[in-house]
DOKOLDO-623278 format. One line per field, with one value per residue (C-alpha): residue number from 1; residue in one letter; x, y, z. Coordinates in nm, 2 decimals. Layout:
<dotis>
num [NUM	...];
residuo [A	...];
xx [X	...];
yy [Y	...];
zz [Z	...];
</dotis>
This chain:
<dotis>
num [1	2	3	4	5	6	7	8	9	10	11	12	13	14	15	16	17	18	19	20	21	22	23	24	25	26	27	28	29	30	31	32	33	34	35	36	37	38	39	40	41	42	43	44	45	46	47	48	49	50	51	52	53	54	55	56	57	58	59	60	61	62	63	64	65	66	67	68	69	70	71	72	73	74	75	76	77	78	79	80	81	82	83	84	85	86	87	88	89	90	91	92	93	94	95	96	97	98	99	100	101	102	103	104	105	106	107	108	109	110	111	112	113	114	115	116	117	118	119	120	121	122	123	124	125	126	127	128	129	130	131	132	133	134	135	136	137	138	139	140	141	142	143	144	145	146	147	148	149	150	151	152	153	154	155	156	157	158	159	160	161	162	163	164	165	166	167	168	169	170	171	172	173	174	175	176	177	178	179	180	181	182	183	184	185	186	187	188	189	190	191	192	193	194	195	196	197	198	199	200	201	202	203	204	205	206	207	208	209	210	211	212	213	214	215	216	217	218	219	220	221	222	223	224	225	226	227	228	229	230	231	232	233	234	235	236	237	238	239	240	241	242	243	244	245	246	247	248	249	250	251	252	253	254	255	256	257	258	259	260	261	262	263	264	265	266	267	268	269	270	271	272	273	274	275	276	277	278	279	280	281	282	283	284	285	286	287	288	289	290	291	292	293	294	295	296	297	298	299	300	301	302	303	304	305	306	307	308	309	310	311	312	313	314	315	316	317	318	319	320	321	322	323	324	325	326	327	328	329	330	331	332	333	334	335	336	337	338	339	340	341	342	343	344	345	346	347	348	349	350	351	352	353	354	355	356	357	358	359	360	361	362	363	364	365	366	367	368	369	370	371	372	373	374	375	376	377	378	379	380	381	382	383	384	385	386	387	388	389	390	391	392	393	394	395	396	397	398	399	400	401	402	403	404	405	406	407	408	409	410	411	412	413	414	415	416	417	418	419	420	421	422	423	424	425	426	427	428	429	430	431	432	433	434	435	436	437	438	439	440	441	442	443	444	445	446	447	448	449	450	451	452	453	454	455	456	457	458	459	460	461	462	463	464	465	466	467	468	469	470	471	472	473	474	475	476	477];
residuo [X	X	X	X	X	X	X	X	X	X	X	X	X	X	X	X	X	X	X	X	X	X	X	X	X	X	X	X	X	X	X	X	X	X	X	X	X	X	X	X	X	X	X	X	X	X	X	X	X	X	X	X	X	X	X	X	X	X	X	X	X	X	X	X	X	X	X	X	X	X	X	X	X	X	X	X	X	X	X	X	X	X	X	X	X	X	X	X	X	X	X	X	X	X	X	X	X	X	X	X	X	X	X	X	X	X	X	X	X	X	X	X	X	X	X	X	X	X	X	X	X	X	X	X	X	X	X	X	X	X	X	X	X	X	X	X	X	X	X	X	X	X	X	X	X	X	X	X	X	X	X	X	X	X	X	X	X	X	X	X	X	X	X	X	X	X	X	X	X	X	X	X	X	X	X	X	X	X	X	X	X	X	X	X	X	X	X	X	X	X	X	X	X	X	X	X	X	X	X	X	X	X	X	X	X	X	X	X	X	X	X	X	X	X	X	X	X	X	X	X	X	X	X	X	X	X	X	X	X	X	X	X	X	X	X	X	X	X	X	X	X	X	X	X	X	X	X	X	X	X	X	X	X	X	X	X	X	X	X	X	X	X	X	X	X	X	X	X	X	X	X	X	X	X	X	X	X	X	X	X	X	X	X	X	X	X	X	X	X	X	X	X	X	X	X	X	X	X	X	X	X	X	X	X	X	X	X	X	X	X	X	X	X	X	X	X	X	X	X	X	X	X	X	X	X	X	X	X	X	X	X	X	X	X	X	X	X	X	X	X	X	X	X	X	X	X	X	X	X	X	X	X	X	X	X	X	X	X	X	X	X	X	X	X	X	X	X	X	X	X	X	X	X	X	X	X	X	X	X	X	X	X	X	X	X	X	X	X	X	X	X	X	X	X	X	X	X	X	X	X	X	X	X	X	X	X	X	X	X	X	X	X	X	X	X	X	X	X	X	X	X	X	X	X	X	X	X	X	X	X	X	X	X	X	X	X	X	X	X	X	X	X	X	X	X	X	X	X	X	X	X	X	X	X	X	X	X	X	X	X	X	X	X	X	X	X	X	X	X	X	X	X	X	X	X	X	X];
xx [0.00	0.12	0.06	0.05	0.04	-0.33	-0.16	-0.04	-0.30	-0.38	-0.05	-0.06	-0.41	-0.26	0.00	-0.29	-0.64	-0.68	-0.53	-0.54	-0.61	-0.73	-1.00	-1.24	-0.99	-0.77	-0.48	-0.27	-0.07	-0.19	0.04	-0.05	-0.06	-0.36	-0.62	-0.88	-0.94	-1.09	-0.97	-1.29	-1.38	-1.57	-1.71	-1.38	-1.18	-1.50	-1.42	-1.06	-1.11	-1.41	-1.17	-0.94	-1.19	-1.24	-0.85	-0.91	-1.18	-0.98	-0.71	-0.48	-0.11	0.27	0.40	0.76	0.88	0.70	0.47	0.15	-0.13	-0.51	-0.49	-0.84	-0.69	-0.52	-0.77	-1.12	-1.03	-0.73	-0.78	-1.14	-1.11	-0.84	-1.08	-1.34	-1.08	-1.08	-0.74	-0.42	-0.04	0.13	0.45	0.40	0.00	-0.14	-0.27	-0.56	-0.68	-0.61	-0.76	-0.47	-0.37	-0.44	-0.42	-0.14	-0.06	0.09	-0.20	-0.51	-0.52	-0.52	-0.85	-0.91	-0.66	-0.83	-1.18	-1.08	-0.84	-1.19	-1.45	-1.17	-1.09	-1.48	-1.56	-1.31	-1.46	-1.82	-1.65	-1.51	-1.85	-2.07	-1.91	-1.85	-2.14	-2.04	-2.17	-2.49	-2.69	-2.81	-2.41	-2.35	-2.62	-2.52	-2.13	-2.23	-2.44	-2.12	-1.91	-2.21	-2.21	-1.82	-1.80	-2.14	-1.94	-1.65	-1.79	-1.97	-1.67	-1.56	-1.86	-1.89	-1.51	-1.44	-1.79	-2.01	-2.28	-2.51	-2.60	-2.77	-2.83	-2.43	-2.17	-1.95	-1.99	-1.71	-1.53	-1.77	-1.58	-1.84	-1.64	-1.30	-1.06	-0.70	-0.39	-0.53	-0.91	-0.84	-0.90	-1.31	-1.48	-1.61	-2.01	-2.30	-2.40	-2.72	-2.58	-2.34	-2.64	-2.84	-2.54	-2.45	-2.82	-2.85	-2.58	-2.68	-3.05	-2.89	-2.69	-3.00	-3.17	-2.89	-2.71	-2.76	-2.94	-2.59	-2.26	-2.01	-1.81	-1.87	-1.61	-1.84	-2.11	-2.46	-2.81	-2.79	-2.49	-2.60	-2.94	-2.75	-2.51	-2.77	-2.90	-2.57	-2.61	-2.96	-2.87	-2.57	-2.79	-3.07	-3.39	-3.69	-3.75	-3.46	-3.52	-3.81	-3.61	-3.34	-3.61	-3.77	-3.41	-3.31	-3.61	-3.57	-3.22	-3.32	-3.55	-3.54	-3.15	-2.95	-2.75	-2.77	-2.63	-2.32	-2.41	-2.12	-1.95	-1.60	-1.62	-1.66	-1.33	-1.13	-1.20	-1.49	-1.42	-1.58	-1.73	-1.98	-2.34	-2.32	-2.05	-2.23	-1.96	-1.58	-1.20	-1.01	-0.65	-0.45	-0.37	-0.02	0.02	0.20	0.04	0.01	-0.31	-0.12	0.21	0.00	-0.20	0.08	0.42	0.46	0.15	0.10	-0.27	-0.33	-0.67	-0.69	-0.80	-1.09	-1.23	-1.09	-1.36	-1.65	-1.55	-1.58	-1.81	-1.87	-1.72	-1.55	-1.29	-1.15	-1.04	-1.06	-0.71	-0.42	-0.24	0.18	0.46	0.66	0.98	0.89	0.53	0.21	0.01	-0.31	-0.24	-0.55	-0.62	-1.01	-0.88	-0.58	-0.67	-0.30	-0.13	0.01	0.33	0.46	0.34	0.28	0.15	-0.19	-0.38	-0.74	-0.57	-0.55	-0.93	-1.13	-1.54	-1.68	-2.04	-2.22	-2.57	-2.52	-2.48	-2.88	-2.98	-2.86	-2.91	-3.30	-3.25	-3.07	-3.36	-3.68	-3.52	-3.44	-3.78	-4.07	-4.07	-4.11	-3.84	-3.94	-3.86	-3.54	-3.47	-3.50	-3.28	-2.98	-3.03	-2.99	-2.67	-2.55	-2.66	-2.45	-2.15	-2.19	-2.39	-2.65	-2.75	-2.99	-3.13	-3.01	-3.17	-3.49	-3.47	-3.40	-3.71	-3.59	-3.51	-3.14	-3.06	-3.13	-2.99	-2.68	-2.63	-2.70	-2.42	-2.18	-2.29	-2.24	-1.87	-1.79	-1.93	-1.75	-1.42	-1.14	-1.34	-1.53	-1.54	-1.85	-1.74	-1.64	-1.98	-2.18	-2.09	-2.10	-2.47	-2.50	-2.59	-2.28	-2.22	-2.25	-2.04	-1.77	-1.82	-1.72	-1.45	-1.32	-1.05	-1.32	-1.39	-1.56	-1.81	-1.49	-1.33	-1.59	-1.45	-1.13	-0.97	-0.93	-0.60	-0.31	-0.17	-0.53	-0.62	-0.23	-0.28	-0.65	-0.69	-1.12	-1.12	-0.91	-1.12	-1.37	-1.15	-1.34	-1.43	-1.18	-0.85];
yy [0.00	0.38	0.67	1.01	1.32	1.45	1.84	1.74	1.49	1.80	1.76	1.39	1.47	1.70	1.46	1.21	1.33	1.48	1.35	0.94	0.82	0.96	0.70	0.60	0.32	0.27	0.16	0.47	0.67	1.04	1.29	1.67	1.78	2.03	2.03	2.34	2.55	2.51	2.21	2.03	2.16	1.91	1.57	1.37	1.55	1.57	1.16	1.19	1.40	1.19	0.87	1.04	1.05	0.65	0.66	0.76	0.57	0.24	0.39	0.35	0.43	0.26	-0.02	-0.06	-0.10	0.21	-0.02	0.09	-0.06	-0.01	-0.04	-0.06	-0.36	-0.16	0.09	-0.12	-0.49	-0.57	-0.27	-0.32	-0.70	-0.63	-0.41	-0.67	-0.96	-1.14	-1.07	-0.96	-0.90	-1.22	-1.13	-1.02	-0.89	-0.62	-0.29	-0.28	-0.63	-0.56	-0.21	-0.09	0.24	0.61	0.89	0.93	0.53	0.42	0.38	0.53	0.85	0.56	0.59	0.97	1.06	0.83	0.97	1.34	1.28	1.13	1.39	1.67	1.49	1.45	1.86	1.94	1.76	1.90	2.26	2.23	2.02	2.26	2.56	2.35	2.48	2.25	1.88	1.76	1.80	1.42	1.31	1.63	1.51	1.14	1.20	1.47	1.18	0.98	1.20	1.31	0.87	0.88	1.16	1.00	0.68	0.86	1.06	0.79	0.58	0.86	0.91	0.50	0.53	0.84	1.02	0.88	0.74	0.56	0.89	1.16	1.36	1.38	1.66	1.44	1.39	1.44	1.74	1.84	1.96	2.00	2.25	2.21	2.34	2.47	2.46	2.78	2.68	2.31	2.38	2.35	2.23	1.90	1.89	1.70	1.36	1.45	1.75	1.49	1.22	1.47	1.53	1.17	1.11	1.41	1.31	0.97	1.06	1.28	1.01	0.75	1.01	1.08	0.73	0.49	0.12	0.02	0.18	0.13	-0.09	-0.26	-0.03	0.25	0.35	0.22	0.32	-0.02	0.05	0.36	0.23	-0.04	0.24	0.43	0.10	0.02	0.39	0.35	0.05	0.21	0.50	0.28	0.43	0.25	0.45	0.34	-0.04	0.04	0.24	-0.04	-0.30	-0.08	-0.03	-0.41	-0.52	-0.33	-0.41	-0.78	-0.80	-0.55	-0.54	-0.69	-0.84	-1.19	-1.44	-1.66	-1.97	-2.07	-1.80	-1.92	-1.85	-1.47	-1.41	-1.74	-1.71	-1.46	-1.14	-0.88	-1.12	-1.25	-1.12	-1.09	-0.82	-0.48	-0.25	-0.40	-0.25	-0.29	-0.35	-0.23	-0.41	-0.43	-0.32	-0.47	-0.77	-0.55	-0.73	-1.05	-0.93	-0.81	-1.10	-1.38	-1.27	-1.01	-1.15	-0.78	-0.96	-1.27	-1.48	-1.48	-1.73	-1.61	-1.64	-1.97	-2.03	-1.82	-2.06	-2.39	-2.64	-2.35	-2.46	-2.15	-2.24	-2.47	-2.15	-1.84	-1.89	-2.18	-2.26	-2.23	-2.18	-1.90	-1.75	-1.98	-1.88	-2.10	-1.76	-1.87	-1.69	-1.54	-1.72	-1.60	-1.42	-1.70	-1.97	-2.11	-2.36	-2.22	-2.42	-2.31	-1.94	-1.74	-1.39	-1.45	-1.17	-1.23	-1.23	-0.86	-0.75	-0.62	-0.56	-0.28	-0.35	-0.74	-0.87	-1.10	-0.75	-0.71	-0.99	-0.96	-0.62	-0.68	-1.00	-0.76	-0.48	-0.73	-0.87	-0.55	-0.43	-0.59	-0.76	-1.15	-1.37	-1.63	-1.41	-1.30	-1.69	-1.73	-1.45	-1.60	-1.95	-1.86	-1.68	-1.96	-2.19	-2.04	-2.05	-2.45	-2.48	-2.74	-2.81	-2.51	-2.66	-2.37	-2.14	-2.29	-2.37	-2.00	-1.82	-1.50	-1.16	-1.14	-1.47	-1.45	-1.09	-1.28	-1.51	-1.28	-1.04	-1.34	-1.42	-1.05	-1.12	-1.44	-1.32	-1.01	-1.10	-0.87	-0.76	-0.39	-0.34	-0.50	-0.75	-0.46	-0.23	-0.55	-0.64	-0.31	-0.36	-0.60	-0.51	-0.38	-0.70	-0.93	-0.78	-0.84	-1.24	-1.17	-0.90	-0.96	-0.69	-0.41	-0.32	0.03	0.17	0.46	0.19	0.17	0.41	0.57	0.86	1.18	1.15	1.38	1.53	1.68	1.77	1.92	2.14	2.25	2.47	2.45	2.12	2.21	1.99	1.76	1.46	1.16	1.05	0.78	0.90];
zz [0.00	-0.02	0.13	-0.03	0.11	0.08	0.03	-0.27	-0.47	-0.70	-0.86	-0.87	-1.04	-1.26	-1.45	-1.57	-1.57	-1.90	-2.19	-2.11	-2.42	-2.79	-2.78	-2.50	-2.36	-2.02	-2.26	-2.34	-2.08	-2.01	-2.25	-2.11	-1.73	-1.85	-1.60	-1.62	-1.91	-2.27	-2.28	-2.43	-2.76	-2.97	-2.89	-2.93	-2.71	-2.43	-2.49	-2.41	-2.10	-1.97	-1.96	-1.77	-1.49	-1.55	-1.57	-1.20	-1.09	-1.19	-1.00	-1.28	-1.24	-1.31	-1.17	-1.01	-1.35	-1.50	-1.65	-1.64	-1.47	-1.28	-0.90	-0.80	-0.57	-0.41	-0.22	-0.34	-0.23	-0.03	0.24	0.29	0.33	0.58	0.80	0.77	0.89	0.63	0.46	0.64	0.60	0.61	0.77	1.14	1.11	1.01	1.20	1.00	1.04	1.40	1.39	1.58	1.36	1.41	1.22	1.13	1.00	0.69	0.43	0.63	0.35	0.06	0.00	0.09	-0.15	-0.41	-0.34	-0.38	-0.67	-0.81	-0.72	-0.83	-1.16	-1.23	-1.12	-1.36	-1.66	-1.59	-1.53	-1.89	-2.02	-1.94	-2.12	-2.48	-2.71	-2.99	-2.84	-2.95	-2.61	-2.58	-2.58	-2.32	-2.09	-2.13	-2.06	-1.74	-1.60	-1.64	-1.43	-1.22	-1.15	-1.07	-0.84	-0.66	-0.64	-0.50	-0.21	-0.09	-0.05	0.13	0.31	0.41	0.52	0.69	0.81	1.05	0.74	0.98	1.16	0.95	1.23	1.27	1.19	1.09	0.73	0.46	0.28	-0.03	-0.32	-0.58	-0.78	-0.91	-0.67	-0.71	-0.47	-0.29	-0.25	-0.16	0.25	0.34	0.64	0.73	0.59	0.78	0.72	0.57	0.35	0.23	0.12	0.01	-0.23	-0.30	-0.44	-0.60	-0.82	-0.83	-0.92	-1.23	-1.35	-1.38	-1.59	-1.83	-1.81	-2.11	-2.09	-2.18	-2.22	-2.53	-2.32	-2.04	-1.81	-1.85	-1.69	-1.73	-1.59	-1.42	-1.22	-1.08	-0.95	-0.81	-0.63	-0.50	-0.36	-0.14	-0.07	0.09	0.27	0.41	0.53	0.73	0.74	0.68	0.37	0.27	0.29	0.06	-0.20	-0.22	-0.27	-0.59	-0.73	-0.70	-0.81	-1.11	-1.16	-1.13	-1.35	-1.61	-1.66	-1.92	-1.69	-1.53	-1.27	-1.41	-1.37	-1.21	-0.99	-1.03	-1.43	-1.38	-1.17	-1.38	-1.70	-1.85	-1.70	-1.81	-2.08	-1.79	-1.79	-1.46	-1.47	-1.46	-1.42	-1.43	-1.44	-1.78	-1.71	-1.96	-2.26	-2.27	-1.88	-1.61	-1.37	-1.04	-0.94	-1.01	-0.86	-0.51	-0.44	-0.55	-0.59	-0.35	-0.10	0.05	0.11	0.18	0.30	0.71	0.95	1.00	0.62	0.65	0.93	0.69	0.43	0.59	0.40	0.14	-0.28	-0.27	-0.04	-0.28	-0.51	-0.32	-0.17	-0.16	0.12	0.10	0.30	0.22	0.48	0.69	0.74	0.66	0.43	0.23	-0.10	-0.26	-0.58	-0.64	-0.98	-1.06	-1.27	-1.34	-1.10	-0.80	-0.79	-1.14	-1.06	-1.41	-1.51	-1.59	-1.83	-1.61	-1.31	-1.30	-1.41	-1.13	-1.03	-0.93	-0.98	-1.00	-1.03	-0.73	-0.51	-0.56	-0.53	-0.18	-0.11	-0.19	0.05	0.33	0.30	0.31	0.62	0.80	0.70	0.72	0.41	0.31	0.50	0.25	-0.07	0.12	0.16	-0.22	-0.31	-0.07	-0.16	-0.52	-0.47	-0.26	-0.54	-0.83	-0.63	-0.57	-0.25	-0.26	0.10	0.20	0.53	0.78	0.55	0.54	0.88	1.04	1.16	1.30	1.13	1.29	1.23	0.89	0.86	0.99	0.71	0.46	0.58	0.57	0.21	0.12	0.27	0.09	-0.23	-0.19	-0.06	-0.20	-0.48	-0.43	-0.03	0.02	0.22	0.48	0.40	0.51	0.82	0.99	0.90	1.17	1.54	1.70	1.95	1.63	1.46	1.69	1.66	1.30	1.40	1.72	1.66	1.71	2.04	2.02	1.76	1.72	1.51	1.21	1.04	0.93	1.06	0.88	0.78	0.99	0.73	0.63	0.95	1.03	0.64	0.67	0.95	0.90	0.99	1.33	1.60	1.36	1.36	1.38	1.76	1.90	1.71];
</dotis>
């Protein structure tokens, strides 16, 4: 993981945003370190400045080697499975398994500097949209819900990491930039909770009424994707309204989509990619990149599976491919092999090894599961949902299911579902079980032992640079 300094993401933003490729791909290296002015000034170059937002959102970047690559591993799946315990550093622990780090610990900005790189790089584009006269107005509106989409997606990562999401009564929300800031007006305060939701679905709501059915590719946004956002948004935010929304949107999703459940789980991750029907939004690595995905998970093994998902998986399918068990340095590690389909004792780069998911049909069929069981909707259509999740990825014996009469306890093994599914994928796995009642929780994640430790802390080196957050770091830290 790395840490950089959140005072100076504007010129990291600066060197790639732009100019990342002459065609609507993540294939070509950024060329210009323009950032604001009339930089969009007919339909193709609107195209080339709109992927670099994407360029951003797949976190894309250089390897060791200068090779370029997408590292949405590194602040979408890794991390977040390591808060929810169920990957960890296999050398010595990790303090973010064992929710031991503060503010000021190595990798705790990784994902505040990728949100905000993300909202800025999406302002910009709509700064410099919105003043092009020459775009036919249907493409205008279609590529502003785009970046209306990314910049929802971003601050509601950073909302679900760093601001207290589960309380819209709280001040503690995130940082709203919804204008493209410079060095000099990069410092503003802390917003509430509600201002920031209210901003999250505003966007969001924009971005289902100018998104297309289906995108040209399959690593752009869709209509689908963003009803399926503002339903892990809802479900996030708790209210009983809410449980009702995410129902409506998954509902929808589910059956009017033109996406569908892979038969068999395993194919999507070891050999379809973002071929599979069920993919609704994925990552494109490069084509000729580096294998950092690859590289992370099975050379290096900065991540590897835990204990603890060892016990999650027990008597589940997926345990026989999620991770293999070695002995490396003299330490018994489980490597993670969910995207690897070669052999693990003649370890080779492997091109599918290094596509990631950001958005999958299996996510509403259990977020409409989730919501009728929090509400007071159907245990028995929840039970369908779950058992036919469970079914695609090999499970055959449904007993417990069937058996379990209770709202929690059926809550309960839909929030461990959500975690297998989701393991180092899109953060899920991490979203889900701080869904569960707080004591619960902590028979999953024995590491947390207050409430504090459900979120992040604003990183140090924001709170030390911007003086109007001076007092609004989050409680506990």
């Amino acid at each position: 993981m790395k840490l950089y300094n959140s005072r100076i993401f504007l010129l990291a933003f600066t060197s790639c945003v732009f100019f990342a490729a002459c065609k609507k791909q993540l294939n070509v290296l950024p060329t210009s370190s323009e950032v604001d002015g009339n930089i969009i000034t007919d339909i193709q170059s609107a195209k080339t400045a709109l992927n670099g937002v994407y360029y951003r959102f797949a976190n894309a970047g250089v390897d060791y080697n200068s090779i370029p690559i997408t590292e949405w591993y590194s602040v979408n799946e890794g991390f977040p499975s390591q808060l929810a315990g169920l990957a960890t550093y296999p050398f010595g622990g990790s303090a973010i398994t064992d929710h031991s780090f503060t503010a000021a610990h190595y990798g705790i900005g990784m994902i505040w500097n990728y949100g905000y790189n993300l909202v800025n790089a999406a302002n910009s584009f709509m700064k410099n949209l919105e003043s092009a006269s020459n775009i036919p107005s249907e493409q205008k509106k279609e590529m502003m819900g785009e970046a209306k989409f990314l910049r929802a997606f971003a601050n509601a990562t950073l909302l679900l990491y760093y601001g207290q999401y589960s309380d819209v009564s709280s001040q503690y929300g995130i940082i709203l930039r919804n204008d493209f800031v410079t060095a000099g007006e990069i410092n503003l305060p802390r917003s509430s909770v509600a201002e920031t939701y209210t901003s999250i679905l505003s966007d969001l709501d924009d971005a289902i009424a100018s998104l297309p059915d289906q995108n040209s590719q399959i690593y752009y946004a869709n209509v689908w994707a963003a009803k399926l956002l503002k339903a892990r948004v809802l479900i996030n935010r708790g209210g009983m309204d809410d449980y009702s929304s995410v129902i409506t949107l998954t509902k929808d999703i589910i059956t009017n989509s033109p996406f569908s459940l892979e038969a068999n789980t395993k194919d999507i991750f070891r050999s379809k990619a973002l071929k599979s029907k069920e993919v609704m939004l994925g990552i494109q690595p490069y084509n000729k990149g580096g294998n950092g995905k690859y590289a992370e998970y099975l050379y290096y093994t900065d991540y590897v599976c835990s204990d603890e998902l060892k016990t999650l998986l027990e008597n589940d399918p997926r345990s026989e491919w999620y991770y293999y068990p070695i002995s490396k340095y003299g330490y018994d590690v489980n490597l993670i092999t969910k995207y690897y389909p070669g052999s693990v004792d003649a370890l080779a780069p492997n091109p599918i090894a290094n596509y990631s998911y950001a958005f999958r049909l299996t996510e509403a069929y259990l977020l409409e599961a989730e919501a009728l069981t929090a509400s007071s909707g159907s245990l028995d259509d929840a039970k369908e949902l779950l058992k036919t999740i469970m079914g695609h990825a090999g499970i055959t014996d449904f007993s417990e299911v069937d058996a379990e009469s209770t709202r929690p306890g059926l809550q309960l093994m839909i929030i461990k579902e959500e975690m297998k599914s989701f393991f180092a994928e899109g953060g899920q796995d991490w979203l889900a079980v701080r869904r569960l009642p707080f004591t619960t929780l902590q028979t999953l994640v024995p590491a947390i032992k207050t409430k504090d430790q459900l979120l992040l802390p604003i990183p140090q080196t924001e709170i030390t640079s911007n003086g109007k957050i001076a007092g609004q770091q989050n409680p506990g830290y």
